[in-house]
C-alpha positions in Angstrom: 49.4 -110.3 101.7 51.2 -113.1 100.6 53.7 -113.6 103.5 50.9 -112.1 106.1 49.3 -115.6 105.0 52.5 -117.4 106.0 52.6 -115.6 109.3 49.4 -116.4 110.5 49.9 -120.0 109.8 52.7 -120.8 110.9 52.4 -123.9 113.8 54.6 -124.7 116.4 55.6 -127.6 114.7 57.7 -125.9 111.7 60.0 -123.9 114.2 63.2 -125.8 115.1 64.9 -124.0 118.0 67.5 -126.7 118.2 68.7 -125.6 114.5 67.1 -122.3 114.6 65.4 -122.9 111.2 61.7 -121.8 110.8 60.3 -123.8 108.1 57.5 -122.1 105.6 55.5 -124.8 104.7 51.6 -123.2 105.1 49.3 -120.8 105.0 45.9 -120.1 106.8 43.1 -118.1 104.5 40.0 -116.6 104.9 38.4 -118.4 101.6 34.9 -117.6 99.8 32.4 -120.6 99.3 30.1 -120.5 96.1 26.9 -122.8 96.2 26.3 -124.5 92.5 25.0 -121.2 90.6 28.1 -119.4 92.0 26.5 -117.0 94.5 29.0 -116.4 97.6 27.1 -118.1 100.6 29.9 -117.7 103.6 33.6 -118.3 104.6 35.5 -120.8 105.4 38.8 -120.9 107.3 41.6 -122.8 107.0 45.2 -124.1 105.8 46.2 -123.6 102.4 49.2 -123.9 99.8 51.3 -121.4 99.5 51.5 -119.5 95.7 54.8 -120.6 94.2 57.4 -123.5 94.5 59.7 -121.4 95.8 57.6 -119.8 98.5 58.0 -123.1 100.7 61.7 -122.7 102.4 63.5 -122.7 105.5 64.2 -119.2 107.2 67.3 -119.2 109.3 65.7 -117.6 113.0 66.7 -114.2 113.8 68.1 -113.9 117.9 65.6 -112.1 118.7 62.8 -113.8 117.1 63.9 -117.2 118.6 63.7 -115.4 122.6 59.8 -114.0 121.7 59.1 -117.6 119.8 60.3 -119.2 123.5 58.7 -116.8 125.3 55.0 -117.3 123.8 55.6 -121.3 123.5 56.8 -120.7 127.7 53.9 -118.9 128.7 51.0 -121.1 126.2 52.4 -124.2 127.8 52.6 -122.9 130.8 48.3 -121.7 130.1 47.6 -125.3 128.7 48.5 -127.1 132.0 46.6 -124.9 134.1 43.5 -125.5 131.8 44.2 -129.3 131.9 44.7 -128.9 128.1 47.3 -131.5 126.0 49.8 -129.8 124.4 49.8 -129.7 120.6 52.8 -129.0 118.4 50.4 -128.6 115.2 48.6 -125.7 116.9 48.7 -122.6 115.8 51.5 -120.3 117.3 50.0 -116.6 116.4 46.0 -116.3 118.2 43.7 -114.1 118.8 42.2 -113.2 121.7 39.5 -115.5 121.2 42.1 -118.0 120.8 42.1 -118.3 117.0 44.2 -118.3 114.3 44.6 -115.0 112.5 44.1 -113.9 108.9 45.7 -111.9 107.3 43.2 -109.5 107.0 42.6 -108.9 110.6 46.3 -107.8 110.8 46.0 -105.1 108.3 43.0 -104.2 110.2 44.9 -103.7 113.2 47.9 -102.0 111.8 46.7 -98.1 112.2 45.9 -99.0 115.9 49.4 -100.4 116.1 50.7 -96.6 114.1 49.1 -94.5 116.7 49.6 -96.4 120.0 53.7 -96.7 119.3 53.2 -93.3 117.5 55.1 -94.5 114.2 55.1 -93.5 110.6 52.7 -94.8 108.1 53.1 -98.4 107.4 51.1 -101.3 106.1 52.1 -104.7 107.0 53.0 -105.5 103.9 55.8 -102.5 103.9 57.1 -104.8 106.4 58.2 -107.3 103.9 59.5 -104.3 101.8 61.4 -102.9 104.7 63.3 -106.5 105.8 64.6 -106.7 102.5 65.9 -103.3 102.2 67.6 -103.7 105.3 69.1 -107.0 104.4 70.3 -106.0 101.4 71.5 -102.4 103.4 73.8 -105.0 105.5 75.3 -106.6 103.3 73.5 -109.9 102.6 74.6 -111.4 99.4 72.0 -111.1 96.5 71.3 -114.8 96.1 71.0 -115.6 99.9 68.7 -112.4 100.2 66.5 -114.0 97.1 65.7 -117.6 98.3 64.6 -115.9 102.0 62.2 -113.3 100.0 60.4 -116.7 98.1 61.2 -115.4 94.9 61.9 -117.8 92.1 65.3 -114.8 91.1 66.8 -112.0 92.7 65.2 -109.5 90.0 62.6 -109.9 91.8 63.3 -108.9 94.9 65.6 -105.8 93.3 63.3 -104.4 91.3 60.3 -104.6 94.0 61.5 -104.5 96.9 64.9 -103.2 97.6 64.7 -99.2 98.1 68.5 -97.5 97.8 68.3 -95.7 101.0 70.6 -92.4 100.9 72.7 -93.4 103.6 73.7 -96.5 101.8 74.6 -94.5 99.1 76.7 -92.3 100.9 78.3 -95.1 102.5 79.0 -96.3 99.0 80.7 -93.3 97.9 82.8 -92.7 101.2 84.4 -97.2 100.7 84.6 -95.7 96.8 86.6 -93.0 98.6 88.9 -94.9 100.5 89.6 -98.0 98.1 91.3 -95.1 96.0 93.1 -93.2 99.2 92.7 -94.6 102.8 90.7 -94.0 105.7 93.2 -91.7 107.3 93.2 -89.5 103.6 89.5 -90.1 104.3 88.9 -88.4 108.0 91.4 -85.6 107.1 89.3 -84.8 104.0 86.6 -85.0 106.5 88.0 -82.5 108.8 89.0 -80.3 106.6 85.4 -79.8 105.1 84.0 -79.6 108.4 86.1 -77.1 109.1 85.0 -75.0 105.9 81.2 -75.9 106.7 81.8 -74.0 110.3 83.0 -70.8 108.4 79.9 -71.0 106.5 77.3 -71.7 108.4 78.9 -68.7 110.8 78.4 -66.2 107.9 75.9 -64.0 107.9 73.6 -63.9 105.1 73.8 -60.3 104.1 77.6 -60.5 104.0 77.4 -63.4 101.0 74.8 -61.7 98.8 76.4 -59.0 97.5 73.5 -58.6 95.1 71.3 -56.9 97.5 74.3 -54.7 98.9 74.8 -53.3 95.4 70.7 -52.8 95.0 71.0 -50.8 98.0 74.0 -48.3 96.6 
């Protein structure tokens, strides 16, 4: 849940749309309070540090994040003068509908609501994290860029837990293996040609490649 943590407290003041940088620099937790014998007696919310050193950095902002970062910071400003309310760059930028801060536990919460109204696949929000680095990696980003985004102190890290080989990567793989040897013209006639094989195949009927049952038969 680490970077559900982040998420949720994140404040208006770490994102810099004129540099497109989002800076990391806090998380808001849901944290247990003991009384003197150590009994739990209640919550209490709030900001925290994040778990490791390298966990605060800057994130350079995705297009598309920067547009839906405008257009909530638009339409809350736009809310706070109708409501006579000062605007505040240390609020918080994520709410819920009682106007509060999330945790991260309310978002997993939500997530199988999220599933069946968009009518995904099975995904935890954590998965998410998982799934940006596998695509990153997927595209090309170099290892030790892809690293020091993640928050992880190496890039062994972030290979061994959370990079997934997808099999179209790997075929890509094989096919730039293919033409670093040949070319890409060797490449789409060998392509072609197989395709053309594959048709012959697939227009077979079964019973005329297994000659096994033909011979039962006689």
């Amino acid at each position: 849940m680490r970077d559900q943590k982040k998420a949720v407290g994140l404040k208006w003041i770490a994102i810099d749309f004129e540099k497109d940088i989002v800076h990391i620099n806090n998380a808001y937790k849901d944290n247990e309070i003991y009384d003197d014998n150590m009994q739990k007696i209640g919550h209490e919310r709030g900001d925290g540090d994040l778990k490791t050193p390298e966990s605060y950095r800057d994130i350079p902002m995705h297009p598309r994040l920067k547009r839906l970062l405008l257009m909530i910071k638009s339409a809350r400003m736009e809310e706070y003068q109708r409501q006579g309310k000062k605007w505040n760059e240390f609020d918080y930028i994520f709410l819920n509908q009682d106007g509060r801060p999330f945790v991260s536990e309310n978002l997993t919460n939500k997530m199988p609501q999220f599933i069946k109204k968009y009518n995904l696949e099975h995904l935890t929000t954590y998965g998410l994290r998982h799934s940006f680095a596998t695509l990153c990696s997927t595209l090309g980003m170099p290892p030790e860029v892809l690293h020091v985004i993640m928050g992880h102190a190496d890039f062994d890290t972030t290979r061994k837990y959370y990079i997934h080989i997808t099999e179209e990567r790997k075929r890509n793989e094989m096919l730039k293996l293919y033409i670093q040897q040949n070319s890409e013209a060797e490449l789409q006639s060998l392509v072609a040609e197989s395709d053309s094989y594959f048709s012959k195949i697939t227009a077979l009927r079964v019973q005329d490649i297994r000659t096994e049952e033909k011979l039962l038969v006689g």
